[in-house]
TORVEXRO-542033 format. One record per atom (N, C-alpha, C): residue number from 1; x, y, z. Coordinates in steps of 0.1 Angstrom, whole numbers. Each point is the difference from the previous one (the first is absolute). Layout:
NUM; X; Y; Z
...
***
This chain:
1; 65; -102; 128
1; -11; 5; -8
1; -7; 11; 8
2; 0; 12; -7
2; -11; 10; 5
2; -14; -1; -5
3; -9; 2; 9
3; -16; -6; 2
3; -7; 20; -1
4; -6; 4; -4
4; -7; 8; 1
4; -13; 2; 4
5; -3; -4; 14
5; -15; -2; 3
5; -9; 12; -1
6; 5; 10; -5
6; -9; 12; -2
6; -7; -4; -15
7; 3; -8; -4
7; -5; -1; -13
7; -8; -14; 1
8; -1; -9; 6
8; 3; -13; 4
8; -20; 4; 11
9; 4; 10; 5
9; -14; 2; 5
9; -10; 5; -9
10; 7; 3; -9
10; -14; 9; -8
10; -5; -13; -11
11; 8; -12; 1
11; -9; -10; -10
11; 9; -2; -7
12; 16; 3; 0
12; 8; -6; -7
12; 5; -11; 6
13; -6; -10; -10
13; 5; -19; 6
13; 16; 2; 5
14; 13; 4; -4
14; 11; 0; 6
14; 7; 14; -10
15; 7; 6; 6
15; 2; 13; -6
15; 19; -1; 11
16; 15; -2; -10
16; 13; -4; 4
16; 5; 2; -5
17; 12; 2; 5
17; 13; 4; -5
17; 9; -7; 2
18; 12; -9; -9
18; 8; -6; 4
18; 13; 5; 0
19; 7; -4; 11
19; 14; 4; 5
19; 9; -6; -8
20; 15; 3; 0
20; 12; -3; -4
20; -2; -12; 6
21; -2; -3; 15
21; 4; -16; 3
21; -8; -15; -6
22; -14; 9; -9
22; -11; -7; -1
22; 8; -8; -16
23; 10; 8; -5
23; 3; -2; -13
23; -1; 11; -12
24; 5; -3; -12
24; -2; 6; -8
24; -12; -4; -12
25; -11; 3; 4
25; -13; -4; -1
25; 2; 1; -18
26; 6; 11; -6
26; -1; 2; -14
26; 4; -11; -7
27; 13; -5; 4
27; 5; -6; -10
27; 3; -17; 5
28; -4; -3; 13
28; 1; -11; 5
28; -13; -6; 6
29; 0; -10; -11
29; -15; -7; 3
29; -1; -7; 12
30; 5; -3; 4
30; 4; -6; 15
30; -7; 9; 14
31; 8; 6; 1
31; 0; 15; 8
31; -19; 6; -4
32; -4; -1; -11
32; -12; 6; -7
32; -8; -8; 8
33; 3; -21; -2
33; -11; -8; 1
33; 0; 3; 20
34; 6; 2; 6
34; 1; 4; 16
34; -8; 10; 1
35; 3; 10; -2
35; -7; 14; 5
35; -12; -4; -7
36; -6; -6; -11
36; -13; -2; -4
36; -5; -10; 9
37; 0; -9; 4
37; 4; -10; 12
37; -7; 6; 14
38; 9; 6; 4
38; -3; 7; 11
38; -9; 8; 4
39; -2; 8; -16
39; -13; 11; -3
39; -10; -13; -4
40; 0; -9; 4
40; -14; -12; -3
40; -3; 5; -13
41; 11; -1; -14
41; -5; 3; -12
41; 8; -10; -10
42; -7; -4; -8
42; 4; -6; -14
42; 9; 6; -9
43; 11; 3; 0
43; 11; 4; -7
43; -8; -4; -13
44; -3; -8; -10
44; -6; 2; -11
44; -14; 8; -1
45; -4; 9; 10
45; -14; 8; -1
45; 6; 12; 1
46; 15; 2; 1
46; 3; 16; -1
46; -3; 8; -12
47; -5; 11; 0
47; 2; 11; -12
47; 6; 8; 6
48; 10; 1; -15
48; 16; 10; 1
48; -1; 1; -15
49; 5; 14; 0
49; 10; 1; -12
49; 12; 8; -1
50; 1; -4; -12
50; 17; 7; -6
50; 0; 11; 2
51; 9; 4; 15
51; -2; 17; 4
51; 11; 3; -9
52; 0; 13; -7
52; 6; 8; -7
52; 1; 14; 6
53; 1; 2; 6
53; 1; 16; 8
53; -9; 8; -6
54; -14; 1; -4
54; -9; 8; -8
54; -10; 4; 6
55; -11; 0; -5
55; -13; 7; 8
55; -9; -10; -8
56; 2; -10; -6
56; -18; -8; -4
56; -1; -7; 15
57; -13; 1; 1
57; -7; -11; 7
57; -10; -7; -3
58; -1; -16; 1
58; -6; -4; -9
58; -12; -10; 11
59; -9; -1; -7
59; -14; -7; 9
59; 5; -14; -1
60; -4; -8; 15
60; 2; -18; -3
60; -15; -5; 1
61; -5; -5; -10
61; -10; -3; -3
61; -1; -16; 8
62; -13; -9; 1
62; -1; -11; -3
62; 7; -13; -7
63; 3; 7; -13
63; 9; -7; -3
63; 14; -3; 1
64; 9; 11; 7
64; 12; -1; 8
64; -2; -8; 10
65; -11; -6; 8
65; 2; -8; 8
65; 4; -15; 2
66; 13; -3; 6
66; 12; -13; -2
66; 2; 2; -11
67; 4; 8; -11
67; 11; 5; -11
67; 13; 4; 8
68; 3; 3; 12
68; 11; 1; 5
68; 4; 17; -4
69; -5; 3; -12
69; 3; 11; -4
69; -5; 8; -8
70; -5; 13; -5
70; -9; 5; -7
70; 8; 2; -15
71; 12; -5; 2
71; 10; 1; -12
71; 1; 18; -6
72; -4; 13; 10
72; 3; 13; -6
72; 10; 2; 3
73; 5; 11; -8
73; 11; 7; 0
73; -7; 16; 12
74; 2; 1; 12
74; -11; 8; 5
74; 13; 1; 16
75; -8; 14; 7
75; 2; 1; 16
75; -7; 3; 7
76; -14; -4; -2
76; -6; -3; 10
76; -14; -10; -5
77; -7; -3; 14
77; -8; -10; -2
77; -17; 2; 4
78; -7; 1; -5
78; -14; -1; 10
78; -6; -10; -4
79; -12; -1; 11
79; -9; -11; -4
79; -11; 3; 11
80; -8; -8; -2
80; -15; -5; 6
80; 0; -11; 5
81; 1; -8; -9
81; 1; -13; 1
81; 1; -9; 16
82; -5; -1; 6
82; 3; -9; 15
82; 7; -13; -7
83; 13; -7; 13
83; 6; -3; -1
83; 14; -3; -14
84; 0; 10; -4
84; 13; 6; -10
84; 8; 6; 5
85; 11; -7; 8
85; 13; 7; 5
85; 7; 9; -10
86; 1; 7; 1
86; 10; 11; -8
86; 16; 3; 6
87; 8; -3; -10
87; 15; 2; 7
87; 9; 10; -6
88; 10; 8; 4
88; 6; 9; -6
88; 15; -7; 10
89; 12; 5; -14
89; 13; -2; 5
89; 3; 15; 1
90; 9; 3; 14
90; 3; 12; 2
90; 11; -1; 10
91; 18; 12; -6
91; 2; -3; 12
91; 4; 16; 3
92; 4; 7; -3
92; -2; 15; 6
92; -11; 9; -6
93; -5; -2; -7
93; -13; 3; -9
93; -11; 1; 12
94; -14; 7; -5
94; -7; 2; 12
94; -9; -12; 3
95; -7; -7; 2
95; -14; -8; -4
95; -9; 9; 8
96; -15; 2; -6
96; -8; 5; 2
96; -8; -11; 2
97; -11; 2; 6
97; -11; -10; 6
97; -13; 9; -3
98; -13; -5; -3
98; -6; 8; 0
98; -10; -6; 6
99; -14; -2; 6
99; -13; -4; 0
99; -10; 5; 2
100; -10; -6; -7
100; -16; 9; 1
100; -11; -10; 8
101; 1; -1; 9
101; -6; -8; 11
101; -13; -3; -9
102; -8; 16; -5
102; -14; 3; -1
102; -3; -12; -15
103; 4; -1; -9
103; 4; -7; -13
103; 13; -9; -2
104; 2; -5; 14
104; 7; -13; -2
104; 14; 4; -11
105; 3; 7; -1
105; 8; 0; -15
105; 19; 2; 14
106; 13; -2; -10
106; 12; 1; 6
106; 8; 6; -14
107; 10; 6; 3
107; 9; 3; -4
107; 11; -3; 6
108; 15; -2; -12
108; 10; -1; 9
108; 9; 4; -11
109; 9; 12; 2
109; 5; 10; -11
109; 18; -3; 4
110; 8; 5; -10
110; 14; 0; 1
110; 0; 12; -3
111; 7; 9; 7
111; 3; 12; -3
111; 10; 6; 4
112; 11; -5; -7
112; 15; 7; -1
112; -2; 10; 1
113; 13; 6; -5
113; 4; 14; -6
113; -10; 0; -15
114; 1; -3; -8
114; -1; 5; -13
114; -17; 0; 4
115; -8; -6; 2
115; -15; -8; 2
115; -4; 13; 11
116; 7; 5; 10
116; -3; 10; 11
116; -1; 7; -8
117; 10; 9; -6
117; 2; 8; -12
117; -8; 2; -11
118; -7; -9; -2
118; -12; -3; -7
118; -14; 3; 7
119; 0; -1; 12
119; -18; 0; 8
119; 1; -10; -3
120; 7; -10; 4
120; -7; -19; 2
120; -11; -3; 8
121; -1; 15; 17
121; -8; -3; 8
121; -9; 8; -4
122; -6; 6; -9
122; -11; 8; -1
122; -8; -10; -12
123; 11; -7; -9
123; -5; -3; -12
123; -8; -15; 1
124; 6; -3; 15
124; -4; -13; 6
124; -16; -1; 9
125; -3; 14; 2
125; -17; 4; 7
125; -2; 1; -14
126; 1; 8; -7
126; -4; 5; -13
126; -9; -16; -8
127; 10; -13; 1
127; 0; -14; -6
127; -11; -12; 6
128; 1; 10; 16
128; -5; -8; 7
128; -20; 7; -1
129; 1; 11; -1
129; -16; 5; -2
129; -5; -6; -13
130; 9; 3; -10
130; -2; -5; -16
130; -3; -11; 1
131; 3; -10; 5
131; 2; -9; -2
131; -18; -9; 13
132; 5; 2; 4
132; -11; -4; 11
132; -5; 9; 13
133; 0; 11; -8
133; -13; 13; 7
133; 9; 6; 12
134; 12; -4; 7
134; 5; 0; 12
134; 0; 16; 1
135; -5; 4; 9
135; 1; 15; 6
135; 10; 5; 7
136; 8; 11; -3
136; 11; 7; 7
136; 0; -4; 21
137; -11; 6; 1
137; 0; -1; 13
137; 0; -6; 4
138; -8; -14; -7
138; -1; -15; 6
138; 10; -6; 1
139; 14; 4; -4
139; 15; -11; -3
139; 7; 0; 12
140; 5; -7; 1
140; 10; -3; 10
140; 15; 3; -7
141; 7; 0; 5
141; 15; 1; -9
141; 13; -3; 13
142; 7; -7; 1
142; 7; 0; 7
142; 17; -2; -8
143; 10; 8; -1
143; 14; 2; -1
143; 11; -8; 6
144; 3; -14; -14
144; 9; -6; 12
144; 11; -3; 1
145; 8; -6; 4
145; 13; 6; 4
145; 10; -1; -10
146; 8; 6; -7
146; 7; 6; -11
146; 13; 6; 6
147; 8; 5; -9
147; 10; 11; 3
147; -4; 10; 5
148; 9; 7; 13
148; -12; 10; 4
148; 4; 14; -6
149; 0; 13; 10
149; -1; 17; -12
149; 17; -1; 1
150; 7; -10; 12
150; 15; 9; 0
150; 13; -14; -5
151; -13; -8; -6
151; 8; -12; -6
151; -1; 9; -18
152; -11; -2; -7
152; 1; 6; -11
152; 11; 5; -9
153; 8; 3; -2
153; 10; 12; -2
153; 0; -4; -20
154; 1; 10; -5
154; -5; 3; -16
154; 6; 6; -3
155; 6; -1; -13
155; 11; 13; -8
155; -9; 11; 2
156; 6; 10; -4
156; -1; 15; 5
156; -12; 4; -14
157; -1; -5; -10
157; -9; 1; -11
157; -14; -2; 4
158; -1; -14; 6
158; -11; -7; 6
158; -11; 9; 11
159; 10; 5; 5
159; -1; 2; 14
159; -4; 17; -3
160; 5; 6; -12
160; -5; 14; -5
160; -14; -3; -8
161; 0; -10; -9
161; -17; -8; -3
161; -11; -3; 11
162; 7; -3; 7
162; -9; 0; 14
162; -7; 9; 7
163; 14; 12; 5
163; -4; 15; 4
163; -15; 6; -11
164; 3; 1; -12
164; -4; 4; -6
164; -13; -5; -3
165; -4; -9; 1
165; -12; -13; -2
165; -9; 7; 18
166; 9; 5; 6
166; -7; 1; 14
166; 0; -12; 10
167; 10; -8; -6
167; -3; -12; 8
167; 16; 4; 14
168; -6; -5; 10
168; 11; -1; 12
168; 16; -8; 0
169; 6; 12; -6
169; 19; -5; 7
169; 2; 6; 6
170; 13; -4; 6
170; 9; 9; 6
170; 13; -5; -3
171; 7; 12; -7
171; 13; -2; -7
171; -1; -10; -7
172; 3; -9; -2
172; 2; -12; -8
172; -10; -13; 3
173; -5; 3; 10
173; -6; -12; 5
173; -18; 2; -1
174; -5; -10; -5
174; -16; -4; -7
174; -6; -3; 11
175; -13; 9; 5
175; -8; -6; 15
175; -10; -9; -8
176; 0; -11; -7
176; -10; -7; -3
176; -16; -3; 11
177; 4; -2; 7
177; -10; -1; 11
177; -6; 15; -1
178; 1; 12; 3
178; -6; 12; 2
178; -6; 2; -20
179; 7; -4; -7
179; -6; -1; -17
179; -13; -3; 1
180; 3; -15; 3
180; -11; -10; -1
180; -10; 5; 7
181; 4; 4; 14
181; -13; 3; 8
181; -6; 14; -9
182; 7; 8; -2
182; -9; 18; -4
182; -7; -7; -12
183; 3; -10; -7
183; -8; -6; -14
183; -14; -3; 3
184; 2; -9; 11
184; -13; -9; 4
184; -6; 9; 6
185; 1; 12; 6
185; -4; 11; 6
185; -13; 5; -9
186; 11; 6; -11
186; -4; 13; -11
186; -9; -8; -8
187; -1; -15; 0
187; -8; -13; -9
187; -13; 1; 11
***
């Protein structure tokens, strides 16, 4: 398991990433109830939803808490709420992290291809000020580990959608990481 203490210092109770050896967290409850375990967390207090490669993000209120799940059809997640773990399944896809130390509030976004392609990371400050005042400056955002610019590789269509969108390839291959980052930039 990867630990992110840059985020972990600013007031995020545990802020992780689980590895291939930790399991396949998505689809094996086993492997889920460990790394929740580990992360000193109640596998039935997660909020997750049904990632769809899109751009909603949706608020976990109060009452998602020990629902296990906010039951959306959504790719990404915010909240306020203290103590509401938030979980995303990802495996070459980006996860984003977000936090606002100043307003307690977190994000935690999925942003593929299609969702980058969209401003998932702009749309996700955007959700996060709406939503609970959170200011540009004040966010934290950290990029984590995903497929990287020279793993990517896209049919030649994609990859001319891209050029053209302004977003970073080369030849065939998607820099997700350098997307994501110029988003949260220009947000």
């Amino acid at each position: 398991m990867i630990r992110f203490a840059q985020l972990e210092q600013l007031g995020v109770s545990i802020a992780a990433f689980s590895e291939a050896a930790d399991g396949d967290c998505a689809r094996d409850l086993t492997a889920r109830r460990r790394v929740c375990e580990t992360c000193g967390i109640e596998v039935d207090n997660l909020a997750w939803v049904q990632q769809v490669h899109g751009t909603r993000i949706v608020p976990v209120r109060e009452p998602h808490r020990g629902q296990g799940t906010c039951q959306a059809r959504a790719d990404g997640l915010i909240t306020n709420i203290p103590g509401v773990p938030l979980a995303l399944f990802v495996a070459d896809c980006v996860p984003l992290y977000l936090a606002d130390p100043q307003r307690k509030a977190i994000g935690l976004i999925h942003a593929g291809r299609r969702g980058t392609f969209g401003n998932m990371a702009g749309l996700a400050v955007e959700a996060m000020r709406s939503e609970f005042g959170c200011l540009a400056y004040d966010l934290y955002a950290l990029i984590g580990p995903s497929a990287g610019p020279t793993c990517y590789e896209v049919s030649e269509e994609i990859a001319k959608a891209w050029r053209r969108a302004g977003l970073p390839v080369q030849g065939r291959h998607l820099d997700l990481w350098e997307a994501n980052k110029q988003q949260l930039v220009e947000a």
